[in-house]
C-alpha positions in Angstrom: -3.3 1.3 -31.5 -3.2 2.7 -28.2 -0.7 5.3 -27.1 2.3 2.9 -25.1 3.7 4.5 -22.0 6.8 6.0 -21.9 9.4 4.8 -19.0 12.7 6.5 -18.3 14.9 4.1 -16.1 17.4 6.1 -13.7 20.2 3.9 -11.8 23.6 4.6 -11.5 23.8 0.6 -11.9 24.5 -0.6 -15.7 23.2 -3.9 -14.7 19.9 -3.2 -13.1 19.1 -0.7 -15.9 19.7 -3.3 -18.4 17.6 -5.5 -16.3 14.7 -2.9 -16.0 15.0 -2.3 -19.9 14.8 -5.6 -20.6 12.0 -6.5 -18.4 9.8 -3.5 -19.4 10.7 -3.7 -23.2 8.6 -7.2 -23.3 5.6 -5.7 -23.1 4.3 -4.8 -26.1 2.3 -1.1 -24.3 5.9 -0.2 -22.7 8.2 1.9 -24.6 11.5 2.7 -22.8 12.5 5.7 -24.2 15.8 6.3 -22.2 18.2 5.4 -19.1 20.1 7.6 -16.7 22.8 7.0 -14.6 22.1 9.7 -12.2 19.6 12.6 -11.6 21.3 15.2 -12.8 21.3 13.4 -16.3 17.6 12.2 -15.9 16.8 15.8 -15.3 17.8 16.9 -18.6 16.3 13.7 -20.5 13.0 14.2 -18.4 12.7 17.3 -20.8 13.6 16.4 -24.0 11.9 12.9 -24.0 8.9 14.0 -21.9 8.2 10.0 -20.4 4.8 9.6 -18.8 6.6 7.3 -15.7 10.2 7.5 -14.0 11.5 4.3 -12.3 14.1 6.0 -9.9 16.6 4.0 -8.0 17.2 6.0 -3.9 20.9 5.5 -3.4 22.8 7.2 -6.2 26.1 9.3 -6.6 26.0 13.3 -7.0 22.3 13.1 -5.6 20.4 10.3 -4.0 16.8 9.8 -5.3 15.2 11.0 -2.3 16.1 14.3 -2.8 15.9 14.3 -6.9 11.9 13.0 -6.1 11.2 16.1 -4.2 12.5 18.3 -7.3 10.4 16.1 -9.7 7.3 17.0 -7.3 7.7 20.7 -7.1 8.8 21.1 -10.7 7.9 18.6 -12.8 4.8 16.1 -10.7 4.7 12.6 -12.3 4.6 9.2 -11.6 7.6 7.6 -10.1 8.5 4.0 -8.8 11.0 4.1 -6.5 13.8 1.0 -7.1 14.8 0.2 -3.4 17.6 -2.4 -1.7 16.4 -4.7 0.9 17.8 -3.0 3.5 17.2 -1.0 6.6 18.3 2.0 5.1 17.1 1.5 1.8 13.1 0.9 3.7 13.1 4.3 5.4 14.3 6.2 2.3 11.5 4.1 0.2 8.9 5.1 2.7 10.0 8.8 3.0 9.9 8.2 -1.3 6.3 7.5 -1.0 5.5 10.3 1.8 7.2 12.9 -1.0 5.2 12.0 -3.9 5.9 8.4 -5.3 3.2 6.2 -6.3 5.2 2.8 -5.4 8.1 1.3 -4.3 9.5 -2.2 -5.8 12.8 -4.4 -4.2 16.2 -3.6 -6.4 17.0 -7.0 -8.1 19.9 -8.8 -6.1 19.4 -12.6 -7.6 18.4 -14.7 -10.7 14.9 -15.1 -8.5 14.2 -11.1 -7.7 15.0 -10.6 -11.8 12.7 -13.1 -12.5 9.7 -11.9 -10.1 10.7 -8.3 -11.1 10.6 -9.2 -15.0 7.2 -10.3 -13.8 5.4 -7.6 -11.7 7.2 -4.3 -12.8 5.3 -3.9 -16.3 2.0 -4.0 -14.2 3.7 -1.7 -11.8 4.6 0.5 -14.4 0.9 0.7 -15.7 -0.8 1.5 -12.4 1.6 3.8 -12.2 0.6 5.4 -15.6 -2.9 5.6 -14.2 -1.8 7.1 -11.1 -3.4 10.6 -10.1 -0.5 12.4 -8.7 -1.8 13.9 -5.3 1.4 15.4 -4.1 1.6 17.7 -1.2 5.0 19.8 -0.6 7.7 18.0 1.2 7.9 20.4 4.3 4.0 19.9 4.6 4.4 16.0 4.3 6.8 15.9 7.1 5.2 18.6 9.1 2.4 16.5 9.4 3.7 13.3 10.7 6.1 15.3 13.0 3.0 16.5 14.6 1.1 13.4 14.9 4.4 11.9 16.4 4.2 14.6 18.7 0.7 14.2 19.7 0.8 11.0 20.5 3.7 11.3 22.3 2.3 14.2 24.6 -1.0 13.2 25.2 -2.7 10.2 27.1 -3.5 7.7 23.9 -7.5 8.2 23.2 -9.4 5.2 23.6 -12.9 4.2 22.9 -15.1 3.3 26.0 -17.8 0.9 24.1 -17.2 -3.1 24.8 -16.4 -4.7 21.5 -18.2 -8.5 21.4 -14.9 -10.8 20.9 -15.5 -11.7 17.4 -15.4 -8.4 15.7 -12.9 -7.9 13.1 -11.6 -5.0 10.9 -10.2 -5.7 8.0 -8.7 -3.2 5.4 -7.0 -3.9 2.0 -4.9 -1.6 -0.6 -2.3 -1.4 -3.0 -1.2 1.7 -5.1 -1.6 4.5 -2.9 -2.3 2.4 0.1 0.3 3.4 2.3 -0.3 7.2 2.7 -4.4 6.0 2.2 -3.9 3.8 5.3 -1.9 6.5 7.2 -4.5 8.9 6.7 -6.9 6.8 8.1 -5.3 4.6 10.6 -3.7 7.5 12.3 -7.6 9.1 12.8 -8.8 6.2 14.6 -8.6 5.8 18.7 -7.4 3.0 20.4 -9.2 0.3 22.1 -11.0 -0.6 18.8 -11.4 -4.8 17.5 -8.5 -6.1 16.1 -7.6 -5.0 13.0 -5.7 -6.9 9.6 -4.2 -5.5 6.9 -2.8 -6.3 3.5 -0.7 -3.5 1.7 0.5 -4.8 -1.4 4.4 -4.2 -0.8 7.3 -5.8 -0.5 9.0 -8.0 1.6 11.4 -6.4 4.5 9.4 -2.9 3.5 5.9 -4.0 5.5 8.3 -4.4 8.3 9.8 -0.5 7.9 6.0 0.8 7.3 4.4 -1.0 10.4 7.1 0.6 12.7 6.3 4.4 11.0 2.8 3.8 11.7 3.1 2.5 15.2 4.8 5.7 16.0 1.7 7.9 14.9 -1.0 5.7 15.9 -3.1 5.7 18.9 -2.6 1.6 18.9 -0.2 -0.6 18.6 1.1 -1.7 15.1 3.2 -4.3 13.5 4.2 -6.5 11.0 2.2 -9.9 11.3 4.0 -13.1 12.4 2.5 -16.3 12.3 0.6 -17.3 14.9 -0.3 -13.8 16.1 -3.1 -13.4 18.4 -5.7 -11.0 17.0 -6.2 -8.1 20.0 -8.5 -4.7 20.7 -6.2 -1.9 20.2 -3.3 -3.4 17.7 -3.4 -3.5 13.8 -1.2 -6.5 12.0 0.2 -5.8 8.4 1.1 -9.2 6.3 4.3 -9.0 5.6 5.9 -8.9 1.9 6.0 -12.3 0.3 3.3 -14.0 2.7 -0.7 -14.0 2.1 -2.1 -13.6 5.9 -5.7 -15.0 6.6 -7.5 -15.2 10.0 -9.0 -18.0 12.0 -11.1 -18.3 15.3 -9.8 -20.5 18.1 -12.9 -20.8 20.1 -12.3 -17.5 21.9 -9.9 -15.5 19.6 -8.7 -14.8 16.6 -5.0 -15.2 15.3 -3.2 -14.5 11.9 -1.9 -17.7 9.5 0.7 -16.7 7.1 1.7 -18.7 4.4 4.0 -18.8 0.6 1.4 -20.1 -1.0 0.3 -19.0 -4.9 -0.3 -15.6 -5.6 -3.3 -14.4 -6.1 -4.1 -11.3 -8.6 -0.4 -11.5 -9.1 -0.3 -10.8 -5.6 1.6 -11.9 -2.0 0.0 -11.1 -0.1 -3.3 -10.6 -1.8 -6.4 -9.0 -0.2 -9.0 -11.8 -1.2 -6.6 -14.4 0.9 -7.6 -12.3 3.9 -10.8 -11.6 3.1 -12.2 -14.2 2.2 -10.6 -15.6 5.6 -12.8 -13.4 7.2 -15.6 -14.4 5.4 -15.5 -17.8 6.9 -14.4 -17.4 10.2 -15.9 -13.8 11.0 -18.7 -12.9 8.8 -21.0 -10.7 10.0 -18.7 -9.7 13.3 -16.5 -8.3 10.0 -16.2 -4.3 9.6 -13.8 -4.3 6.1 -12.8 -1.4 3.7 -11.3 -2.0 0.4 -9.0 1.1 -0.4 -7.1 2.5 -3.5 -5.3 0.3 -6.1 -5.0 -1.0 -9.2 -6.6 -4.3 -10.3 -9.5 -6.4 -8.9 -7.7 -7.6 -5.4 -9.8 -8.2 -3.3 -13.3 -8.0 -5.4 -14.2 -11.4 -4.5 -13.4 -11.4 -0.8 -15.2 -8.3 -0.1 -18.5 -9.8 -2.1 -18.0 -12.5 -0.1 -17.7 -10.7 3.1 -21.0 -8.8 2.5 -23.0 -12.5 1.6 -21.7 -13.5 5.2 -23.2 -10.3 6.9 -20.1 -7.8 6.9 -20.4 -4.4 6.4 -18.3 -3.4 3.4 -16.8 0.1 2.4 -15.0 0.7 -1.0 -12.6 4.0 -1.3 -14.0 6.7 -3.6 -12.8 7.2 -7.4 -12.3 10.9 -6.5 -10.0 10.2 -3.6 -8.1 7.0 -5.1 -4.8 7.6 -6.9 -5.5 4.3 -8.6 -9.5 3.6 -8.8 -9.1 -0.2 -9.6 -9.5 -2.7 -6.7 -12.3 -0.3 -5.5 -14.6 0.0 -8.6 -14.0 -3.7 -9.4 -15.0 -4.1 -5.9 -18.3 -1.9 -6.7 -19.0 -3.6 -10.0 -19.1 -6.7 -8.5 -21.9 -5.9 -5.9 -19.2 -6.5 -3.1 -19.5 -2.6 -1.9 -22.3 -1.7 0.9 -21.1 2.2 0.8 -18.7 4.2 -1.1 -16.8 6.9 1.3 -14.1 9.6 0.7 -11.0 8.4 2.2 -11.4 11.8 4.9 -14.3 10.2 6.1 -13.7 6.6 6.2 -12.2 6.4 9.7 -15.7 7.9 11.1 -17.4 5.4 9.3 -15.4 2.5 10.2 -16.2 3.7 13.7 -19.6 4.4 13.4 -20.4 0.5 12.0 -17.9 -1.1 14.5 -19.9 0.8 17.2 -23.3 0.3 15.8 -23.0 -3.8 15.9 -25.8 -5.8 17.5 -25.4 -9.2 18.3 
C-alpha cells in the first residue's frame, strides 16, 4: 500500500476543522494527522508530526496565516492550501498567499452547499498539492517584483504591437495548480495590442474577480473578470469567473464570451476543455492556445481538438510546472504541437500570433 498523505488542518474555527477532518478523512490515501487552532500551535505540531501538506486558514488570532505562510517558506517550504472567506479582504490575502509560496487557495465553508462541494473537491486539492514542486521565492523578492512592474507600467507609455491581427484570431490559455503566478509570469511579458485573449484559472468564485484586478494593474492590456456577453477585443484578456465554464462564439464579425452553471467538467467550473473546445468550433485555426501547469487532464481534449481544427497548441514544460498534469495529459494525448519553458512561452505565443497567414 502506498504511503497516504499526511494533512495538518490549522483554523482557529472548531467547526471548519471538524469539517476539513471529516471531509479529508473519507478518503482512503488522506491521513489527518492533527489540527491547530492557531500558528503558533501548528508550528510546534509541524515538527513533531512532520505532515507532507498544511491547509491553513488567513484570518486567525495571535498571527494571521499570511504572515505564518511566509515563516513556513523560509523555514520549513511545503505545500500549503490556503482556506479563504469570500470576501474582499479575505481575496487579496488569498492572492498575496499564493504570491508567498502557496500552491492553492480554496473558499472557507459558510453553508450546507460550500461543505458539500468542499467535501467534494478538497481531497483532490490536497493531492495535487502533495504533488506540488514547491518553487518559492523570498517574500521581499515576490513583492519587489510586482511593485516594479506596477511601476513600469505606470511610468511608461503601454508597449503595443504594430502588426494588424486578422479579426478572428484568438488566444486562449488554461491552468490550474500554479496557474496564477504561471499566468502572471507570462501575461505580464506580453505587449498590448495583441488578439483577444480567454482564460480559465481553475479558482474560485469572487477570487477570479480579486486576480483579474492584480493583473490589470501589471499588464500592458486591459484585464478582467469575464461577464456574459463580453465582446472579445485586441488588447484585453477575460478570466471566467469562479463557478461559471466560459466558451466563445463568433457573431459574424466578433467574438464574445458565454458563461454558463452548467456540469462540471474534470471536476471542474470552469473547466478548460469548455473553452477550448469552444474555440475549436468557432476559431480553429485563427486559435493561438497554451495549456499551462495543473493537475489532472483539463483540458486534454480541447487542446487535441484545437490542433485537428488548425490551432497552434503549446503545453507548459514538466521542469517548469509545479503540478505536471493537465500538460503531460495534454502531450500524451497528441493534443501538444510544442513543449516551452514557462520563461519562454510569452515569446512564443507572440511569435505564432504574428507568424499567421490567412
Amino acid at each position: 500500500m502506498s504511503k497516504k498523505i499526511r494533512v495538518l488542518i490549522v483554523d482557529d474555527s472548531a467547526i471548519v476543522r471538524k469539517i476539513v477532518s471529516d471531509a479529508l478523512s473519507k478518503d482512503p490515501e488522506i491521513e489527518v494527522v492533527g489540527t491547530a487552532i492557531d500558528p503558533y500551535v501548528a508550528r510546534d505540531k509541524i515538527l513533531e508530526l512532520t505532515p507532507d501538506v498544511l491547509t491553513l486558514d488567513i484570518e486567525m488570532p495571535r498571527m494571521d496565516g499570511l504572515t505564518f505562510l511566509k515563516i513556513i517558506m523560509e523555514h520549513r517550504p511545503m505545500p500549503v492550501i490556503i482556506m479563504s472567506s469570500l470576501t474582499q479582504a479575505g481575496s487579496k490575502f488569498a492572492l498575496d498567499a499564493l504570491n508567498s509560496g502557496a500552491v492553492d487557495v480554496l473558499a472557507k465553508p459558510s453553508g450546507s452547499y460550500s461543505v458539500g462541494q468542499l467535501a467534494e473537491i478538497l481531497p483532490e486539492r490536497v493531492k495535487e498539492a502533495a504533488a506540488a514542486k514547491i518553487k518559492f521565492k523570498t517574500v521581499k523578492e515576490s513583492a519587489a517584483q510586482e511593485e516594479v512592474k506596477k511601476t513600469i507600467k505606470k511610468s511608461t507609455p503601454q508597449t503595443s504591437v504594430t502588426t494588424k491581427f486578422h479579426p478572428r484570431q484568438l488566444i486562449l490559455l488554461g491552468a490550474s495548480t500554479g496557474g496564477t503566478e504561471a499566468l502572471k509570469e507570462v501575461l505580464t511579458q506580453m505587449p498590448g495590442g495583441l488578439p483577444g485573449i480567454c482564460i480559465v484559472q481553475h479558482i474560485p468564485a469572487y477570487f477570479s474577480k480579486t486576480f483579474a484586478e492584480r493583473l490589470n494593474e501589471l499588464c500592458q492590456f486591459k484585464v478582467r473578470e469575464a461577464q456574459n456577453g463580453d465582446r472579445v477585443e485586441p488588447g484585453l484578456a477575460l478570466i471566467a469567473p469562479g463557478g461559471f465554464h466560459m466558451t466563445v462564439k463568433w457573431f459574424g464579425d466578433h467574438y464574445k464570451v458565454q458563461l454558463n452553471e452548467e456540469a462540471m467538467v474534470c471536476h471542474q467550473r470552469p473547466a478548460v476543455d469548455v473553452l477550448f473546445n469552444s474555440g475549436a468550433k468557432e476559431a480553429g485555426r485563427y486559435v493561438t492556445s497554451a495549456i499551462l501547469t495543473g493537475m489532472g487532464k483539463d483540458g486534454a481534449e480541447g487542446l487535441l481538438n484545437l490542433r485537428k481544427a488548425g490551432a497552434r497548441t503549446l503545453g507548459q514544460s514538466e521542469e517548469t510546472c509545479v503540478v505536471y498534469g493537465m500538460p503531460r495529459a495534454a502531450a500524451e494525448c497528441g493534443a501538444v504541437e510544442k513543449v516551452v519553458h514557462l520563461q519562454d512561452m510569452p515569446k512564443k505565443l507572440i511569435e505564432l500570433v504574428t507568424a499567421f497567414k490567412e
